[in-house]
N, C-alpha and C positions, 0 to 999 in steps of 0.2 A: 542525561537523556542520550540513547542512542541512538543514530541514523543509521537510516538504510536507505539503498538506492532501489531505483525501480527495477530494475533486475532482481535483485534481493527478492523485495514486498515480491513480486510474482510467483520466486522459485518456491518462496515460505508461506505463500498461499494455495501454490499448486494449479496457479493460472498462467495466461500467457500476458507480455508487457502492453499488449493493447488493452487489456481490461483493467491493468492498474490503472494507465494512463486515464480511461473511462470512468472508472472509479473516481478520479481524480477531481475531474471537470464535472462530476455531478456531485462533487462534493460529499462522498461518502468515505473517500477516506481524505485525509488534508496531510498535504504537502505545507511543510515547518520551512523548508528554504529550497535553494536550488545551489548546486557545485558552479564551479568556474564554465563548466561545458554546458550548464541550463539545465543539468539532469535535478532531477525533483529527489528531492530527500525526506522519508517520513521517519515521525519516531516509530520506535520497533514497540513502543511498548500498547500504543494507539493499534499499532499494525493486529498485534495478539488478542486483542479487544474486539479489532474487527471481526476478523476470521473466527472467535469463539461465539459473537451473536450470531455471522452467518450461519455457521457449523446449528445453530441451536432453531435457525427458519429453516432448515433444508440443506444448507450445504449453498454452494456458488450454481 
């Protein structure tokens, strides 16, 4: 499994870090851990998954 931080997830979603985080806490995409600095880590494979059902209702 790979992680990505929320920078990441945003840039390879083509959104900004507030909407990850948003994403986050309504539980549409889920954060697997958090780094030494609290930063949220998701798998990238989850992350592809996401973006291809959004991509399939309309886009973000």
């Amino acid at each position: 499994m790979k992680l990505m931080l929320t920078e990441q997830v945003a840039e390879f979603l083509g959104v900004k870090v507030e909407r990850v985080k948003r994403l986050a806490r309504e539980s549409l995409l889920i954060a697997k851990s958090e780094d030494n600095n609290g930063e949220m880590q998701f798998d990238a494979d989850e992350v592809a998954k996401y973006k291809e059902l959004a991509e399939r209702f309309g886009g973000f």
